[in-house]
C-alpha positions as CSV (number, residue, x, y, z in Angstrom):
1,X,13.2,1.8,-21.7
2,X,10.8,-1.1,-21.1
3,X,12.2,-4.7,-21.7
4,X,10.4,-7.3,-23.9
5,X,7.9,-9.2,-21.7
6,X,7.1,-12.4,-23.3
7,X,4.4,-15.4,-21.6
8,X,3.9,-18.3,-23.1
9,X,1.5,-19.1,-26.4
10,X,-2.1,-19.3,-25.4
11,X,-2.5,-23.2,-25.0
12,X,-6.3,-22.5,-26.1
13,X,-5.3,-21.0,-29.4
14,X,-2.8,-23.5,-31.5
15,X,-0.3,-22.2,-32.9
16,X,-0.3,-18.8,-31.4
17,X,3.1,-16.6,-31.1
18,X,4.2,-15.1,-27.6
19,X,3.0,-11.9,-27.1
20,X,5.3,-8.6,-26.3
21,X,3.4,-7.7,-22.4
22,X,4.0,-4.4,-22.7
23,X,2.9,-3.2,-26.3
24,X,-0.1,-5.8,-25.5
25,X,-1.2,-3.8,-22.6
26,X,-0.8,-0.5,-24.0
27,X,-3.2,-1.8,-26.8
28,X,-5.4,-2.8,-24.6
29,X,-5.4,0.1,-22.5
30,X,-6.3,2.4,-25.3
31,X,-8.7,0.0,-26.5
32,X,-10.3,-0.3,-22.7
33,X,-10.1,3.9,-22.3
34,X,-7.8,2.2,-18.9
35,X,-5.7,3.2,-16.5
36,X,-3.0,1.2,-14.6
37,X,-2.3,2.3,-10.8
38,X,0.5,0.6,-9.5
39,X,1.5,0.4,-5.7
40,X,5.4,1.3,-5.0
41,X,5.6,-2.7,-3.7
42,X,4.9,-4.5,-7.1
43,X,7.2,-5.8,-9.3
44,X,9.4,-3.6,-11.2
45,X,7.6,-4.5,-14.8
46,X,4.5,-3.6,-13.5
47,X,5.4,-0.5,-11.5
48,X,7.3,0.6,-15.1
49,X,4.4,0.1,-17.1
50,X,1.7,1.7,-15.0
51,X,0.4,5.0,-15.8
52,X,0.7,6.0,-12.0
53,X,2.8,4.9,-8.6
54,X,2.1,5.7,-5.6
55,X,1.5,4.7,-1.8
56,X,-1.7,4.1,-0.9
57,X,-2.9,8.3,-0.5
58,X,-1.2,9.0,-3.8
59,X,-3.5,6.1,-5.3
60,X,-6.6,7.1,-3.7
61,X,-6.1,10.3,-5.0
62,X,-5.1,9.3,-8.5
63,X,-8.0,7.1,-8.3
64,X,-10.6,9.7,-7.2
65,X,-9.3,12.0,-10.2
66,X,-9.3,9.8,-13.2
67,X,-11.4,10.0,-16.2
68,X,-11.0,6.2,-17.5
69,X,-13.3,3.4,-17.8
70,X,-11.7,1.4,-16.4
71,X,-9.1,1.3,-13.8
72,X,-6.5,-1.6,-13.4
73,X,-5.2,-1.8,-9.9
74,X,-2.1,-3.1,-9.5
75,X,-1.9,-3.7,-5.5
76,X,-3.7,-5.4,-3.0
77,X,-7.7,-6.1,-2.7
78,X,-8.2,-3.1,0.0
79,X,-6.9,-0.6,-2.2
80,X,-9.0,-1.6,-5.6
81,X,-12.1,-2.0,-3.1
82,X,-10.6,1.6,-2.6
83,X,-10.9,2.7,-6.3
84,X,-14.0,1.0,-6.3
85,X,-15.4,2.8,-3.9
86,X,-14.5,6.0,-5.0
87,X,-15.5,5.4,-9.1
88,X,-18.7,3.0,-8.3
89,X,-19.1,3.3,-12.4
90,X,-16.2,2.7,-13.8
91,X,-15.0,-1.0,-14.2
92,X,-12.1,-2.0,-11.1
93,X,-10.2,-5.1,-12.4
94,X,-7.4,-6.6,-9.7
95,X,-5.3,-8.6,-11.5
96,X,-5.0,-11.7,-9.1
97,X,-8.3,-11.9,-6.6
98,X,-6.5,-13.5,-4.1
99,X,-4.1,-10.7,-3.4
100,X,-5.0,-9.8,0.0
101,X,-3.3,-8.0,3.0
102,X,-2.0,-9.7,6.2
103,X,-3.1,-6.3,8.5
104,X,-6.7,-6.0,6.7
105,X,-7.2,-9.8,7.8
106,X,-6.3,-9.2,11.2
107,X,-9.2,-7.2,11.9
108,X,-12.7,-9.0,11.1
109,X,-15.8,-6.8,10.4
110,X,-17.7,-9.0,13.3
111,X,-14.9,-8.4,15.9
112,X,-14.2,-4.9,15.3
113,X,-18.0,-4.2,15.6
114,X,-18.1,-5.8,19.0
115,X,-14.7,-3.6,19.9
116,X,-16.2,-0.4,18.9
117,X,-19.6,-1.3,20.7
118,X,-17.5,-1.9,24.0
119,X,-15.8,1.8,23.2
120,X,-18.8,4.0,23.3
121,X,-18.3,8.0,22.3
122,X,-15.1,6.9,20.4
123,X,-14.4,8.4,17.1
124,X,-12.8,5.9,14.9
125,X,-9.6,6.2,12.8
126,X,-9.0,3.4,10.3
127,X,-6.3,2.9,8.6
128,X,-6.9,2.4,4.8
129,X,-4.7,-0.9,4.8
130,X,-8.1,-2.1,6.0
131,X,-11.5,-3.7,4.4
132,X,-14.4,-2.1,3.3
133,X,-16.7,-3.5,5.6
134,X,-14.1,-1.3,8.2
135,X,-14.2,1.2,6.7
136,X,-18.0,1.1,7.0
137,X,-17.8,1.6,10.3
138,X,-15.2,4.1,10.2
139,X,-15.5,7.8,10.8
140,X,-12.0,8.7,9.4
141,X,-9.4,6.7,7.2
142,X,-5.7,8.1,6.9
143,X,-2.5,6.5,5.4
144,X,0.8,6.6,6.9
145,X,1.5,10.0,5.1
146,X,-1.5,11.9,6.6
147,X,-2.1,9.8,9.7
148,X,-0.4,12.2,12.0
149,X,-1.9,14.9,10.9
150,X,-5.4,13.8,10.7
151,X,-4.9,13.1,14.7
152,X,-3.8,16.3,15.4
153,X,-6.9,17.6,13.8
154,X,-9.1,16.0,16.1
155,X,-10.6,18.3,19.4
156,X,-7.8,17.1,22.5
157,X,-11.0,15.6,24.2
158,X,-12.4,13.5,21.7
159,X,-11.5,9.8,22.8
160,X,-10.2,7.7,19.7
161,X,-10.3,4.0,18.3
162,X,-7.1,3.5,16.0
163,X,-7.2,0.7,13.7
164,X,-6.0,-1.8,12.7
165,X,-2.3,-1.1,12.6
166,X,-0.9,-1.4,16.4
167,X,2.4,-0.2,15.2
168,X,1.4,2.7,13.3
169,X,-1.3,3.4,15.6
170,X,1.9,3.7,18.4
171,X,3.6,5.8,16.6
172,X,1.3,8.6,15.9
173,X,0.7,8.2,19.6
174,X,4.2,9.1,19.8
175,X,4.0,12.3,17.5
176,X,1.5,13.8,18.8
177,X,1.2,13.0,22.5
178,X,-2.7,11.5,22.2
179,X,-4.0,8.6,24.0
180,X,-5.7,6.5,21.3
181,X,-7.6,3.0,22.2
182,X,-5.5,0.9,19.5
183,X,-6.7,-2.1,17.5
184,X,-3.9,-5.1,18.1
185,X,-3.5,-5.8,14.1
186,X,-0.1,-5.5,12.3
187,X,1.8,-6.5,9.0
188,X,3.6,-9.4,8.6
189,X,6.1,-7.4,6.7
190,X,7.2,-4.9,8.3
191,X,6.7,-7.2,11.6
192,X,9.4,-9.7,10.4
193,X,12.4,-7.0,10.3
194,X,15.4,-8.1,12.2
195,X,17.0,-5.4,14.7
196,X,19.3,-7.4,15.4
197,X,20.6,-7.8,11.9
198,X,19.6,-4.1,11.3
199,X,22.2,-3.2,13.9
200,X,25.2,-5.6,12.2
201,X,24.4,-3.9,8.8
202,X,25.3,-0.2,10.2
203,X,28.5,-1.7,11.6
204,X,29.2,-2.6,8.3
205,X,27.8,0.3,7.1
206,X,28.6,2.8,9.4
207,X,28.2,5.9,6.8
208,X,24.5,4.5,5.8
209,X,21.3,5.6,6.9
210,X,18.1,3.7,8.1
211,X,15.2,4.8,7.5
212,X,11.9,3.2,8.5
213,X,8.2,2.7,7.5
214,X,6.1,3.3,10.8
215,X,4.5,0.2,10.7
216,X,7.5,-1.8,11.7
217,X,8.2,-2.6,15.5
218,X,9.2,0.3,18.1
219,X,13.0,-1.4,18.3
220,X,13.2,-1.4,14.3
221,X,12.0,2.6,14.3
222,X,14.3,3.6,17.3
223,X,17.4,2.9,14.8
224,X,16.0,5.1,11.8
225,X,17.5,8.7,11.2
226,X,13.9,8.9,9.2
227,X,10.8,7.2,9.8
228,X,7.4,8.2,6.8
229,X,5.3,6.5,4.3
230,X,7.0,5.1,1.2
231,X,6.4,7.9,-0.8
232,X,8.0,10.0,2.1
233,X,10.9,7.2,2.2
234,X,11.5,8.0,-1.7
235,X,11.3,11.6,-1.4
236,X,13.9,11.8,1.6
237,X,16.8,9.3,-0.5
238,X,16.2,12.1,-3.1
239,X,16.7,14.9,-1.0
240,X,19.5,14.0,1.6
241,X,23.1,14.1,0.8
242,X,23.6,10.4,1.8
243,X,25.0,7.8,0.0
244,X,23.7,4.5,1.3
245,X,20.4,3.8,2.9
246,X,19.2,0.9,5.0
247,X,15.3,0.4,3.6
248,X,13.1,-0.8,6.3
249,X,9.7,-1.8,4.2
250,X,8.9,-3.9,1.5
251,X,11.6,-3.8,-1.1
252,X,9.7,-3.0,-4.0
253,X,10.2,0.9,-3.1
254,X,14.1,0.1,-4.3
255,X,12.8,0.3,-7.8
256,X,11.6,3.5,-7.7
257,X,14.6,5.0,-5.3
258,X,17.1,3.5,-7.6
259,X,15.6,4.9,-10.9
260,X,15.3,8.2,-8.6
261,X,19.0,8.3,-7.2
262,X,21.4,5.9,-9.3
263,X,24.5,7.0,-7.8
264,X,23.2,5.8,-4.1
265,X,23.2,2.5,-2.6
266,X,20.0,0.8,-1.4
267,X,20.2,-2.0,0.8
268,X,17.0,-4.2,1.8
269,X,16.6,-4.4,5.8
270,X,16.9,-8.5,6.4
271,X,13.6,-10.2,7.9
272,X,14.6,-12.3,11.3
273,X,15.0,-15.7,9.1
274,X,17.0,-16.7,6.0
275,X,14.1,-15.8,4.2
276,X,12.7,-13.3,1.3
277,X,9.7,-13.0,4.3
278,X,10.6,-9.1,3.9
279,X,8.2,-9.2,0.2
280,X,5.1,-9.0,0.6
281,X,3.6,-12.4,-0.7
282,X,0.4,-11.0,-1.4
283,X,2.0,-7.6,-3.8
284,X,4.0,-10.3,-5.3
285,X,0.8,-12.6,-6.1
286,X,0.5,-9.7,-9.0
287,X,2.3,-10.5,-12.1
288,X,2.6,-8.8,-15.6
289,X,0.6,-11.8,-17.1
290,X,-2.1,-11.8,-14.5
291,X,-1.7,-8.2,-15.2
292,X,-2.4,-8.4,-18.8
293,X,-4.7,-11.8,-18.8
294,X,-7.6,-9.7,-15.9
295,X,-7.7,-6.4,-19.1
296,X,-8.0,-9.3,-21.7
297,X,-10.8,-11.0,-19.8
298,X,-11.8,-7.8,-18.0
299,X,-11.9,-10.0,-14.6
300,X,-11.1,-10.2,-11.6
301,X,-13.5,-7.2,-11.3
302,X,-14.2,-5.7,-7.9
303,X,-18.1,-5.0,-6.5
304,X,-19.7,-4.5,-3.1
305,X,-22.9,-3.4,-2.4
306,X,-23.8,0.1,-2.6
307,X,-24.6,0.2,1.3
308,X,-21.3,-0.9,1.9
309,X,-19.6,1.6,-0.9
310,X,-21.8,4.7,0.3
311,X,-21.1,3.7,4.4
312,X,-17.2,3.2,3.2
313,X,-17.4,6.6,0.7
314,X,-17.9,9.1,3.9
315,X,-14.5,8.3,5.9
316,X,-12.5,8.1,3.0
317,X,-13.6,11.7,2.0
318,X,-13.1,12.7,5.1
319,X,-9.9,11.6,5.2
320,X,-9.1,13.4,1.6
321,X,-10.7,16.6,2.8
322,X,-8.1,16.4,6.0
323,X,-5.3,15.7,3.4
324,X,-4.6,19.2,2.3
């Protein structure tokens, strides 16, 4: 059951009442023909409204397959340049413009271009958490779902660029015994993660698990019983007969693992400082008001240029061809 989402009165309209978010936006969603695809890290209103939740392969999926106007995408800029990309006529609204990604701005079209060109003969794996312009120049993009398999794919003598994600990039390394050339970008989420404090929670914990998105450091991973993608993470609290989980990534997966096992215990890994630095500041730029003000106004709306979309298109399709 959804909860009454109020914001305040429009102060350009006197007079005028709160509004109820959620029968609002389904409104306008039926008025729009929309759809709202939510990432597993937003808030817990948005992720319950959305007509979809995912990590970012479920999205692009979702987002390759759906028959709106006009998609709302409730994430970060990379993965509505994503939709974009993949629906160049339907209308891609983000709902705040400066929700960006820490890893996608560690690695800046003119720097990578100048690291490929010193890497000659190297086919070039991107991670999606990445800008279009990289993707561009991309021959492949994976996720953390498909990422190890896309590698093994690949002929044993084929040299490889793996970007951006030094940490992810490491450990598909690890899985499937390839030498890759690895971009030196990483998340300041899953980079913040406190071993140390990891470590005192399953003392405290001793019959809990933790499990482990493959972007955080090696020392974080070598204490997870499981280590996948977020929508891997959910799947495997489902399925095993444990009780209590230690979550290493962003926490906004809880929602979902909670709603999906109620009778289990979910317990946010701790960042390094007395901080909420484990939240991803940019996911949590979105809010159900931003959410419902960008389908009012129909902006922020995403574009690019069509040499940029069609140059991005090919990896990404690449990448969903690998996927199955």
């Amino acid at each position: 059951m959804f909860t009454t989402a109020l914001i305040k009165p429009d102060q350009t309209q006197p007079g005028a009442l709160p509004l109820d978010l959620f029968a609002v936006i389904a409104s306008l969603k039926k008025e729009l023909n929309a759809v709202i695809l939510a990432h597993y890290y937003q808030e817990p209103d948005i992720q319950d409204i959305a007509d979809f939740i995912g990590d970012s392969l479920q999205l692009s999926k979702a987002a390759a397959d759906t028959n709106a106007d006009v998609i709302v995408f409730a994430g970060v800029h990379f993965m509505a340049e994503t939709a974009k990309i993949l629906n160049p006529d339907k209308m891609v609204l983000l709902p705040d413009v400066n929700a960006g990604c820490s890893l996608a701005d560690t690695c800046p079209p003119d720097a990578f271009a100048e690291f490929k060109a010193a890497h000659p003969g190297h086919l070039v794996i991107s991670y999606i958490n990445c800008s279009a312009e990289i993707k561009a120049m991309s021959d492949i993009i994976c996720t953390s779902s498909n990422a190890v398999k896309i590698v093994q794919q690949i002929p044993k003598d084929q040299p490889i660029i793996f970007a951006p994600d030094r940490n992810l990039g490491r450990y598909v390394m690890q899985q499937t015994g390839r030498d890759m050339v690895l971009w030196q970008g990483s998340c300041i989420v899953h980079e913040t993660f406190s071993e140390k404090k990891i470590v005192q929670l399953k003392i405290a914990h001793p019959e809990a698990e933790a499990i482990a998105h493959p972007e955080c450091e090696p020392a974080v991973l070598h204490h997870a019983s499981f280590i996948g993608s977020t929508a891997a993470l959910l799947k495997y609290c489902q399925q095993s007969p444990t009780q209590e989980f230690i979550v290493a990534t962003e926490p906004g997966i809880i929602h979902q693992m909670q709603k999906a096992a109620p009778y289990k215990n979910f317990i946010p890994a701790p960042p390094m400082n007395n901080c909420n630095c484990n939240e991803c500041p940019f996911m949590r730029l979105n809010t159900l008001e931003k959410l419902y003000l960008a389908m009012k106004n129909c902006t922020p709306e995403i574009t690019m240029s069509e040499e940029i979309r069609l140059a991005a298109l090919r990896p990404i399709q690449r990448m969903l061809e690998m996927s199955f």
